[in-house]
N, C-alpha and C positions, 0 to 999 in steps of 0.2 A: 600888794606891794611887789613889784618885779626885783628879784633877787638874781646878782648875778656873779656864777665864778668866773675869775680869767685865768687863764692856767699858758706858763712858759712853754717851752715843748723839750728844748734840749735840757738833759738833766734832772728832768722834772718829771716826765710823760714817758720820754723814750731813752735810755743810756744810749748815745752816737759818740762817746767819747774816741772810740778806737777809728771810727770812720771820718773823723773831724781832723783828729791829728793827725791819720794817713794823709787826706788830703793836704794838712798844710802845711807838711811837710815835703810834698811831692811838688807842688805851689812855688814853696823855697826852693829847692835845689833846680826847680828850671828857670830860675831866675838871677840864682849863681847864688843862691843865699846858703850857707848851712841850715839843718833842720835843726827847727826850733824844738825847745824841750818840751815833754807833753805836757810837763806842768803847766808851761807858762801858757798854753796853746787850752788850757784847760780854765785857767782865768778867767780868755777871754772871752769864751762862750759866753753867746745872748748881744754882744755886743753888734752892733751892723756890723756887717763882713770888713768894709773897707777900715772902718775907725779901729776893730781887732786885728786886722795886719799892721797900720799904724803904730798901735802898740806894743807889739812884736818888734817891730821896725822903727821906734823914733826917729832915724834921721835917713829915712827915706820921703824924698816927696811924695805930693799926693798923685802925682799921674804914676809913681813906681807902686805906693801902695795899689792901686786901679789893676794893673796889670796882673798884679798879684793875687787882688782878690779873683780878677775874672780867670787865672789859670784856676785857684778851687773849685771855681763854680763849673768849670769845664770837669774838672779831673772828680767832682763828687756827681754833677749828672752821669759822665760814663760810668763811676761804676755801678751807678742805681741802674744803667743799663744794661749792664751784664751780671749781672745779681748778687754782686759782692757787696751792698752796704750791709752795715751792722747798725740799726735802731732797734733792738728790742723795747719791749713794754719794760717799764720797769714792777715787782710784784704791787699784784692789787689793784692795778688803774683801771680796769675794764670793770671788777666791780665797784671800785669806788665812785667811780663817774656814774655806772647807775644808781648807785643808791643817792649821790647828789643831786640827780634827777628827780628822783622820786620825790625829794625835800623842797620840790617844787623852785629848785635854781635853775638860771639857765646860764650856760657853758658856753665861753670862748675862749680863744687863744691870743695871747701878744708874744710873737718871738722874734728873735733877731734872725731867722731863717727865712728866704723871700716868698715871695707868694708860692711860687711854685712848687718850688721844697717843701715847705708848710703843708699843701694841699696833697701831695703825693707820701710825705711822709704820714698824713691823714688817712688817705684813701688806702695806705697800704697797712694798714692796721683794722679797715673798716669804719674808721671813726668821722671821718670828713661830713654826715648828714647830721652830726650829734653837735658839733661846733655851729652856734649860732651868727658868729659874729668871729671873723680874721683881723686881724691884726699884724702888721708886717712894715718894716723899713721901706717897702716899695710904695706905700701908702701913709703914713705917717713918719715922723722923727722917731729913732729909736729910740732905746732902754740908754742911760736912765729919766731920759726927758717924758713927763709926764702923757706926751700924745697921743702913742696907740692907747693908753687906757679910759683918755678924755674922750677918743670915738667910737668904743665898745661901748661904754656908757650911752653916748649920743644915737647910737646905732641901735640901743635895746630899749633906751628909756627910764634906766637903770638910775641911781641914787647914788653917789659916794657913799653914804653910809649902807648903803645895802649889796654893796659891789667886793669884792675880795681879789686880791691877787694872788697868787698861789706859784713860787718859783723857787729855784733854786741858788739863787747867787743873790750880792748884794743888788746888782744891778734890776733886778725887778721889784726886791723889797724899796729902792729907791724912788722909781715910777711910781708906784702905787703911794708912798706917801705922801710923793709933788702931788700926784692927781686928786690927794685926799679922800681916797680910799681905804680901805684895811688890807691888811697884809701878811699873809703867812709863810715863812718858809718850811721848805722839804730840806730834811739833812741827809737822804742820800745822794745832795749833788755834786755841782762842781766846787762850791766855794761852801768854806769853813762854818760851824753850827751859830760860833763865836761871833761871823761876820753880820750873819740876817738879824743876828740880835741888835749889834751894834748898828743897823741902820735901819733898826726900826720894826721890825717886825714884831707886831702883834701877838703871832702864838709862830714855833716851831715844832714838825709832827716829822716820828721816826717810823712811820708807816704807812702804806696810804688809808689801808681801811680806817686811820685815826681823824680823817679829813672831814668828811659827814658832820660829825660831832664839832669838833673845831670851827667848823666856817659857823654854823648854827648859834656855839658858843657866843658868838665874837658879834651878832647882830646885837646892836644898843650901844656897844662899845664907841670910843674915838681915838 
């Protein structure tokens, strides 16, 4: 039986909160907006970029949202080019992803970060050969629409009941339920312990080394 985890990236994998908000905040003010609060900027992580400016911004249209998003995407590429992002690992994920290895699962990601973000935020940790399967808005409908998890699936060969989601906010606990999947939250993220329960999540884990155990748990389950 092919077993597979899918793991979010922001908030789950890597803390980018400080380099999220710089950005969209920098985003705002060159578009005449004041800077949004980190909170609410913290939200909407996971979200596709343009629909999380959206909701930062409800009564802006969609070509002002557009322009907004592509200033982030400009103002987060340069500073990945001059070596000012902030993703660390969050603790435990290098071994926990091995030992979820070893458990005979195989490992991909669904995030609302785009291809390229995604792969570089991979590659800069080392991890990008260990992701078997991407998943990204540039390819799929975002979070919380079922699709990047119904092509991870499609893509590995993979079983709704033998497939996991693994994220931080409701927004991925929500995917994974449409796709009819199982579903765990991480509560070191961005959104509330309160919230991954209430929409549905399976098991919630306050560590990562506690993940192994859990996904394994949760096989038989619905």
């Amino acid at each position: 039986m092919i077993k597979l985890c899918v793991f979010d990236c922001d908030g789950t994998l890597v803390d980018s909160q400080h380099s999220i908000v710089t950005c969209m905040a920098a985003a705002f003010v060159a578009h005449g907006f004041a800077e949004p609060a980190s909170e609410a900027v913290r939200r909407v992580v996971g979200l596709p970029l343009q629909v999380a400016v959206a909701a930062l911004l409800p009564d802006v249209d969609e070509q002002g949202c557009e322009r907004i998003a592509e200033s982030y995407r400009d103002t987060f590429a340069d500073l990945r080019r001059r070596g000012g992002l902030s993703e660390p690992l969050y603790p435990g994920v290098l071994e926990g992803l091995a030992a979820i290895e070893q458990a005979g699962w195989l490992i991909g990601m669904a995030t609302g970060k785009s291809q390229r973000g995604a792969l570089a935020t991979l590659a800069g940790h080392g991890l990008h050969q260990r992701f078997i399967t991407l998943q990204t808005p540039d390819v799929a409908a975002g979070k919380p629409a079922p699709d990047m998890m119904l092509r991870a699936m499609a893509e590995t060969g993979a079983r709704p009941a033998a497939t996991v989601m693994i994220g931080d906010t409701s927004y991925d606990i929500l995917m994974a339920r449409s796709a009819g999947t199982l579903a765990v939250g991480v509560a070191w993220g961005y959104h509330d312990e309160n919230e991954l329960w209430s929409s549905g999540a399976h098991a919630v884990v306050h560590q990562f080394a506690d993940l192994p155990e859990v996904v394994e748990g949760l096989m038989g389950t619905d």
